[in-house]
C-alpha positions in Angstrom: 5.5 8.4 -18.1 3.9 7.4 -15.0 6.6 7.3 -11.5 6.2 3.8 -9.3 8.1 4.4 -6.1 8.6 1.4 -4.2 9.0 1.9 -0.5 11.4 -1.0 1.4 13.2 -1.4 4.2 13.4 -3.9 7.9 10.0 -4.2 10.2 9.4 -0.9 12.5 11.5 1.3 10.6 8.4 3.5 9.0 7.1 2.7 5.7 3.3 3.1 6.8 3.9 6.2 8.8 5.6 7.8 5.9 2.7 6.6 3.7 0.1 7.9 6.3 2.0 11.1 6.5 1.8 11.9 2.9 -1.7 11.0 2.9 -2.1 13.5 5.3 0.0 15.9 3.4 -2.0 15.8 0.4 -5.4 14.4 -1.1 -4.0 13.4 -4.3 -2.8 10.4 -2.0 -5.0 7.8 -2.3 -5.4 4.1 -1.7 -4.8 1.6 0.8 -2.7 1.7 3.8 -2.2 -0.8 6.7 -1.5 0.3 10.2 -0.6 -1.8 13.1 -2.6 -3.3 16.0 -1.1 -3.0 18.7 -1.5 -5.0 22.0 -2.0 -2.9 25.9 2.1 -3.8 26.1 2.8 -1.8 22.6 3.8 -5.4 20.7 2.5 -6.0 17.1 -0.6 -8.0 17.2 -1.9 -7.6 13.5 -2.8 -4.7 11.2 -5.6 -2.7 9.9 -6.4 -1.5 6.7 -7.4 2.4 6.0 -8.8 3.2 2.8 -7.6 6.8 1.9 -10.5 8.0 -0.5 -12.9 7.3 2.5 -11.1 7.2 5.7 -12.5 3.9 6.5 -10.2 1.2 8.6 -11.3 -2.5 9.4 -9.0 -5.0 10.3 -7.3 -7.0 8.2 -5.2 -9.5 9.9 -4.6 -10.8 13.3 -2.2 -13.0 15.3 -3.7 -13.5 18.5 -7.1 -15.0 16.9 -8.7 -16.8 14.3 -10.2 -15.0 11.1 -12.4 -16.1 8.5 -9.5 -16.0 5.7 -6.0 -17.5 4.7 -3.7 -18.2 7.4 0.5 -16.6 6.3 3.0 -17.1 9.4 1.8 -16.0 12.7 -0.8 -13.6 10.8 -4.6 -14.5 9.9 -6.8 -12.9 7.7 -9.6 -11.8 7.6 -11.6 -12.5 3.9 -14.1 -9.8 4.5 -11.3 -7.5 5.3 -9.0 -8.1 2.0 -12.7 -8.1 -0.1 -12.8 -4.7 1.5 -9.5 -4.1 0.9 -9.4 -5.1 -2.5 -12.4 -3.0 -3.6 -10.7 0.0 -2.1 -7.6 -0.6 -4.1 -9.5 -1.3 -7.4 -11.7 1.5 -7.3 -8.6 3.7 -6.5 -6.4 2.3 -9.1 -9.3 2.1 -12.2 -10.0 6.0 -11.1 -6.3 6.8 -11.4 -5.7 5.7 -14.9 -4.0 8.2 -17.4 -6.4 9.6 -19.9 -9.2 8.2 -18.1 -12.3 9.8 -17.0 -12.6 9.9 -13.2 -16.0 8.7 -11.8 -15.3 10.6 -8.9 -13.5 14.0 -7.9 -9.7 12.7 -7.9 -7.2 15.3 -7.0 -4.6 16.6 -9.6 -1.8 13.9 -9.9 -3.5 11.7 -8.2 -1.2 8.8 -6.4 -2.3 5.1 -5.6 -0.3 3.8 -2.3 -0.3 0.3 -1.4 0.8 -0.6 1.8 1.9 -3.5 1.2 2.3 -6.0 -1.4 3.6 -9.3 0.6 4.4 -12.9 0.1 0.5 -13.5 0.2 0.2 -11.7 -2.8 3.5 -12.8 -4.8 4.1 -16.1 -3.9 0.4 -17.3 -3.0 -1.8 -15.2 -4.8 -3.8 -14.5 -2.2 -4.6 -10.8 0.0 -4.3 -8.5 -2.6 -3.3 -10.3 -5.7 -6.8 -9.6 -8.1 -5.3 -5.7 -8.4 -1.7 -6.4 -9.3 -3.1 -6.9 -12.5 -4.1 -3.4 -12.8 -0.4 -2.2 -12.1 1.0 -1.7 -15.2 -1.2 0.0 -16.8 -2.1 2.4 -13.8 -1.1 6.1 -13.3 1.8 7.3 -10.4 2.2 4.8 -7.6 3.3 4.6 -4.2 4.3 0.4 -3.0 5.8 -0.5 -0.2 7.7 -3.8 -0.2 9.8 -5.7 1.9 13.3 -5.4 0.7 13.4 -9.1 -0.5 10.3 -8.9 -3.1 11.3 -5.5 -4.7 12.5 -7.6 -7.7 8.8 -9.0 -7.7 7.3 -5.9 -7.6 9.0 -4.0 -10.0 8.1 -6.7 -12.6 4.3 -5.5 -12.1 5.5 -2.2 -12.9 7.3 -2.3 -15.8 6.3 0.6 -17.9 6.6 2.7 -14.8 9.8 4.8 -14.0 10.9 3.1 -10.9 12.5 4.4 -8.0 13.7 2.1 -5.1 13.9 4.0 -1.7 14.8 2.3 1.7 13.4 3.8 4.4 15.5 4.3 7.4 14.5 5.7 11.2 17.2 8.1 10.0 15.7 9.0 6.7 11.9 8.4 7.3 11.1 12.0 8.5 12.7 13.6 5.8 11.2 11.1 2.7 8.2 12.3 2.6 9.1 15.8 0.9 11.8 13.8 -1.0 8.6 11.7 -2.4 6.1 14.6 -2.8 8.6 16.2 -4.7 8.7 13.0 -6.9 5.4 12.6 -8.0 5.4 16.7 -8.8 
């Protein structure tokens, strides 16, 4: 049975650094994860987007300027970046099907991360809402939530043996073998 481990917890306590450091912990890691922009001052001024099969990162949404996509609270988008973002995601997740043939090289127990499914996706459809689809019938997963749409996101998953974990500045350094050990 295929493992969905859904990542939660406040703003700035980790999730994408724990997701970036198992992608640097293992290939079978794959996916899309979304970094921060940071202003010269440190403070939060939008977010990337890193696909992990090719190392590629674009940006995907800002707050300090206008983009060419949907507009959700102080963030815009970019449309080129969630197409981009998108593809990434699909190809990762249609490659990481059980049973199926991969069209490309994908490590053993391959894992599809998604930092992060949002209220874009759940309660607008929007960013990256053409993969959900693809969820529950996809292999091992890795999604990071924010602690109030975990009930959303493990109705996409429902096949999936779920694990909920909340990731803590006291935990986050220590999760990642927790997790490895998981998807084992």
């Amino acid at each position: 049975m295929a493992r969905a481990i859904i990542l939660t917890g406040d703003r700035g306590t980790g999730k994408t650094t724990l997701c970036l450091a198992l992608a640097a912990l293992s290939p079978r890691y794959t996916g899309l994860v979304c970094p921060p922009l940071l202003d010269g001052a440190g403070s939060r001024i939008g977010f990337a987007a890193r696909c992990l099969a090719t190392g590629e990162e674009w940006v995907l949404g800002r707050s300090d300027v206008e983009l060419d996509g949907p507009r959700y609270g102080r963030f815009c988008f970019s449309g080129v970046g969630i197409a981009r973002a998108v593809d990434c995601l699909r190809g990762a997740l249609l490659h990481a099907r059980p049973g199926r043939p991969a069209a490309r090289e994908a490590a053993p127990g391959q894992v599809v991360v998604i930092d992060e499914i949002g209220p874009l996706e759940l309660e607008r459809g929007g960013g990256l809402a053409p993969v959900l689809p693809l969820l529950a019938a996809a292999g091992d997963l890795l999604l990071v939530a924010r602690p109030s749409l975990v009930d959303g996101i493990q109705a996409l998953v429902p096949r999936h043996r779920r694990d909920v974990l909340v990731v803590t500045p006291e935990n986050r350094d220590t999760l990642a073998r927790v997790i490895n050990a998981r998807f084992a």
